[in-house]
Every structure is written in C-alpha cells, then in structure tokens.
C-alpha positions, 0 to 999 in steps of 0.5 A: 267380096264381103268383109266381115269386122269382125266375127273374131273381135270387135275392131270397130270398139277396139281397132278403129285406128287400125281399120281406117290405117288400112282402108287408106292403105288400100289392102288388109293382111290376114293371118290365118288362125289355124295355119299362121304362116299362111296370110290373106292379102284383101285388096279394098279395090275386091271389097263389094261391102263391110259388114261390122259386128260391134258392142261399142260402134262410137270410136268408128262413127266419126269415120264412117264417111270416109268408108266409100263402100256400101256398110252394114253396122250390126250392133249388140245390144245385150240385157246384162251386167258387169258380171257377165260383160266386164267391160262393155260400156253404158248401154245408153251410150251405145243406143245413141251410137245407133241414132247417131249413125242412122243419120249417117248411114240410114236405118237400112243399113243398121240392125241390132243384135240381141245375143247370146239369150242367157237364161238364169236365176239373175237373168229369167224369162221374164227379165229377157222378155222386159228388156226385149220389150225396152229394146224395140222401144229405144231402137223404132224407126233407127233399125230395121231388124234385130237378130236372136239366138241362144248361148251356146256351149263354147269353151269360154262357156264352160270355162266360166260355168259358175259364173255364168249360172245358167240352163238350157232353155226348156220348151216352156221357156222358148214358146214364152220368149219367141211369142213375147218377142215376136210380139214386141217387135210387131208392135215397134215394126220391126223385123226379128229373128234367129241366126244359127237356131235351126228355126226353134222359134219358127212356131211361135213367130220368130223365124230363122233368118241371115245377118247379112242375107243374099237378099241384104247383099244383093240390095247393098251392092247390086251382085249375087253372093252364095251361101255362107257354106262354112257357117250354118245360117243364112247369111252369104260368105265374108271374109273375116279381117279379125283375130281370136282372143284380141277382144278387151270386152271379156264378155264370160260367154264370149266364143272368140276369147278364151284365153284372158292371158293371151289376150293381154298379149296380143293387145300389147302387139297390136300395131296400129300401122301393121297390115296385120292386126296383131304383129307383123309379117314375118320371112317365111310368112306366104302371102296370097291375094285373096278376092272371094 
C-alpha cells in the first residue's frame, strides 16, 4: 500500500508531531469523510511507501531519517501572493526545504509541483511563463519533474470568485503556456507535465503524466500497484491519511478546505497523540483493517 500525506491537508506543514506519534505508534486511523463511523486502521507494517504532498516540507525535514519506508516529497511551489495564499510561507524558505532534503533523500525522490495555473489581470501568461522559468532555474539538479495543471471549479473557487478574478484559459493562452514551459523545463533538464488535464498541453510539449506513477512505484518499492481507479490521472492507488478542511494555509482555491469556520474547529481538535487526525474515536465508531 501507498500513503498519500496528504491529498486532503498538508500534515507535513501542519501535523508532523502527529504523523511521527503515529509512525512510532506503528498504525494510523482514518475516519472516512463521508461515512464518519466507519475508520480505516493502516498498519505501518502494510506501508510499501508515503508519498507526501506539501507547500512548507520544513517541520518534516528533520525527521525524514526516522521514516524507514521508500518516500516521495511532492512540494508545490506556486507564483502567487497573499492574496491568493494567506498563509504559505516565504517561497524562498521553501525551495531550500527542497535542496535540504535532496541531500537527505536524493532528487529521485523529490519532485515539484506547480498548481493550480490561475490566470488573471494580476497573474497573466506572461507572469506564469517568467515564473516558470525561475522556477527550473532554482529547482536544476534537486528535482526530477514538476507537474501542472489548471484551477478547476471547486466550491472554494466560487465561493472566492472575486478574489480570485480569474478566466479560463483560451487556446492561445494554453499553446503559450505548454510551449513556454516545456521549453523552460528542457533547458534545465527537467521532466514536466500535466496531472489530471486530459492531455491539453500534449501538442505543444507537455504531455499528461502521474505524480506517483506505476513506473515511479514499481522503481520505489519493487511491487506493481494498479491504476488509481477513483482518480482520473495516471498515478497508482494510495491510501489517503488526511482530513478535509484542516488546512491553516487558506489558500483561495484550495478544493480541500471549504469551510474557514470548520476549520478553526478542527485545528483546535487536533491531538497530537490520537491515532485520528482530528478528534478521537468514538464507541460506535467500526474499526476496520485496511491493507490495500
């Protein structure tokens, strides 16, 4: 089994204290988000591999040898300000986060991602096409890919409309961002593509691709794992170990966080030394083991 830490928050940024508790714990509990009696109990012991997805890796980074399972750190690294990201930190900070741990864990298991795309008065083409550029240029020789994709319309998206300010992107507008990226990431060596964009870009060098691939998986761990069926990208099925709308980034076009109000509550019933991420367990709560 594959851990995903997380697709629903960001545990390495905000829940470290926790993930380690329950590394050395030796299991984790997961409540599901639409059946919330019914919890998964992951057994470190069934983990082939974590795979963390991440804005601020630093709180992890000194634990990182203590996590004797294969790892891959996806990190997002995005263009933006405080009026989209309230509370990301410096992204300077971040990109030696990345250089810190290429000494720990090797740029094989390193890679960047760069998304959502938002594209508006504030944040044109050309902004993203600069940035992209500076981006390779920071990360060469740390990482080996960095994935894209577009915002998409989530809640959260329209709930923060005007902030946002923001279009679609027109064909004009993808032809100049796949070939302008795809020619950054040529000249820096690195490996770029889509997740989860139907191959848009394909035609103008950037082709559709998986975080966390089979091929990724298979190198990482020795074992085959099938296709992600519940997603539409290329990556192979994980197990998520997080909770929706626990994330203290606020970022405005998050589709994990919806709810500010929630999650001020959640955060404050966080335990750091509960197998659950937010709360406890409760009586009728049915605990089952899961292994795949």
């Amino acid at each position: 089994m594959i851990v995903n830490a997380s697709g629903r928050t960001d545990i390495p940024a905000f829940f470290s204290t926790w993930f380690m508790n329950r590394l050395k714990a030796g299991f984790f509990d997961v409540r599901n988000p639409f059946a919330p009696s019914m919890v998964s109990r992951i057994f470190v012991e069934d983990i082939d591999a974590f795979m963390f997805c991440t804005k601020n890796p630093l709180p992890l980074i000194p634990h990182l040898k203590e996590i004797d399972k294969p790892i891959l750190m996806d990190v997002t690294v995005t263009p933006y300000h405080e009026d989209y990201e309230p509370n990301v930190i410096d992204k300077k900070k971040i990109i030696e986060g990345l250089w810190q741990m290429n000494s720990i864990l090797g740029k094989e298991s390193l890679s960047v991602r760069y998304d959502p795309i938002i594209l508006s008065e504030r944040y044109p083409v050309e902004y993203h096409l600069r940035a992209f550029e500076k981006l390779c240029t920071l990360v060469e020789g740390c990482v080996e890919s960095i994935s894209i994709s577009f915002l998409d319309d989530y809640k959260n998206v329209r709930k923060n409309a005007r902030e946002l300010a923001c279009h679609k992107p027109t064909q004009e507008e993808l032809k100049a961002i796949g070939e302008g990226f795809a020619q950054s990431a040529k000249k820096h060596q690195l490996e770029v593509f889509t997740c989860c964009e139907k191959g848009i870009l394909a035609s103008y060098g950037v082709p559709e691709g998986g975080c966390f691939s089979q091929k990724k998986a298979l190198q990482m761990t020795g074992k085959a794992f099938k296709k992600w069926k519940a997603r539409d990208c290329e990556c192979v099925e994980m197990a998520d170990i997080g909770a929706y709308n626990t994330c203290s980034h606020l970022c405005k076009y998050c589709y994990a966080n919806f709810d500010e109000q929630k999650i001020k509550r959640n955060v404050l019933n966080h335990d750091p030394n509960s197998p659950l991420l937010i709360g406890h367990l409760k009586s009728d709560d049915l605990i089952k083991r899961r292994s795949a």
